[in-house]
Each structure stands twice: as C-alpha cells, then as structure tokens.
N, C-alpha and C positions, 0 to 999 in steps of 0.2 A: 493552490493545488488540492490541500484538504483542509475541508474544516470540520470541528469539533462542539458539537453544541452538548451540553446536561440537558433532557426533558424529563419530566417526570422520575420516572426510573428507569429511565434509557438514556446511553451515552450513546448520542447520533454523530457517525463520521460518514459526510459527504465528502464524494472524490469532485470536485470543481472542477473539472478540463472539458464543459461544454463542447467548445469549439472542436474537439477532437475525440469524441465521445465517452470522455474521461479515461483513455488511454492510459495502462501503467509505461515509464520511465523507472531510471535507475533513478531519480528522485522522488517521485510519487511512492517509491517502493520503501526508501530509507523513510519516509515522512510516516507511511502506515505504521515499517514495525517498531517505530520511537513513540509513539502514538499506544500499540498494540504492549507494549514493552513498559511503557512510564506509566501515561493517564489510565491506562483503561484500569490495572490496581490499583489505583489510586480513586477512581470514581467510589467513593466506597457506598452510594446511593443508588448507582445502577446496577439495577439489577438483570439489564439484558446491554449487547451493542449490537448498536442497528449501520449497517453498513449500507448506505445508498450511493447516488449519482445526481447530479445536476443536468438536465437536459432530455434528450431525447431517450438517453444511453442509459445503463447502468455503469457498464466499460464494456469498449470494444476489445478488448483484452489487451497487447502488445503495441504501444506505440509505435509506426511505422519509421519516424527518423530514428526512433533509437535504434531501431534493429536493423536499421541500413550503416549504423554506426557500429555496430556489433558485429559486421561483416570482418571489419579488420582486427577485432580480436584474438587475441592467442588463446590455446586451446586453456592456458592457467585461467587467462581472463577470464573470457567464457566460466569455468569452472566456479571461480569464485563470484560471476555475476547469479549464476545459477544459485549458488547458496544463499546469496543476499533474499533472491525471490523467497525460496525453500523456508529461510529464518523469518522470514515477515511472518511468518502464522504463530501464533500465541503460544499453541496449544503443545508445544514441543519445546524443549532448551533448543537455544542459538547453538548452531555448527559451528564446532573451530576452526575459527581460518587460517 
C-alpha cells in the first residue's frame, strides 16, 4: 500500500494503490502515520519527505469501499476514525483517544 525508499536526502513515501488511484483507507491511513511517526525521525540523512503516488493519481482522496463502509458507523466510530486521519500529520502531537 506504501512504500518507503532513502534517495539522496530524501525519504520518498509512495502510496502504491494504482488500481484505485491510491485511495486513502483506514489502513493506508495507519501505515502513513507509523511511517510519519517512526522512520521519518529516524531517517536522520533526509533532509526533505517526498510524498508521491504510483500511477495516474497522486490520490484520489477517500476510498469509496471504505466509505460505504463507514456508512454504518456510530457517531464514536466516526469520531475516532476522524482522529486517526487528523493524527497521520507529523506536524502536531497524536489526539487522545
């Protein structure tokens, strides 16, 4: 779903979901901010992170099964899917769940 290359002085995370124009999921989502969270402090060579896409797409934003799937969630779930998204970004401490 992602992979993570060292080039030079960039740590490159491509989102792999071709077939679906790299669509985030509530897995795609946990994989960025473990990613976002572990390696990228740890890259201690990169000096920039290059966020790309495989394929056509960069991402088409919202994966459509999963948010047919998110249809029957409660309004906690929802809530706490929404944080998950909100915590994938670096640049902020993780929400309490």
């Amino acid at each position: 779903m992602v992979k993570v290359e060292s080039q030079a002085d960039a740590l490159v995370v491509t989102l792999n979901r071709p077939d679906i124009h790299n669509a985030f999921n509530e897995h795609v989502i946990a994989h960025l901010t473990d990613i976002f969270t572990n390696e990228v402090p740890r890259a201690s060579s990169a000096k920039c992170v290059v966020l790309t896409g495989t394929g056509k797409s960069f991402s088409a934003g919202a994966d459509l099964a999963w948010m047919q799937k998110m249809v029957a969630y409660s309004k906690a779930e929802n809530l706490h899917d929404s944080h998950r998204l909100f915590d994938m970004t670096p640049a902020r401490e993780p929400h309490d769940s």
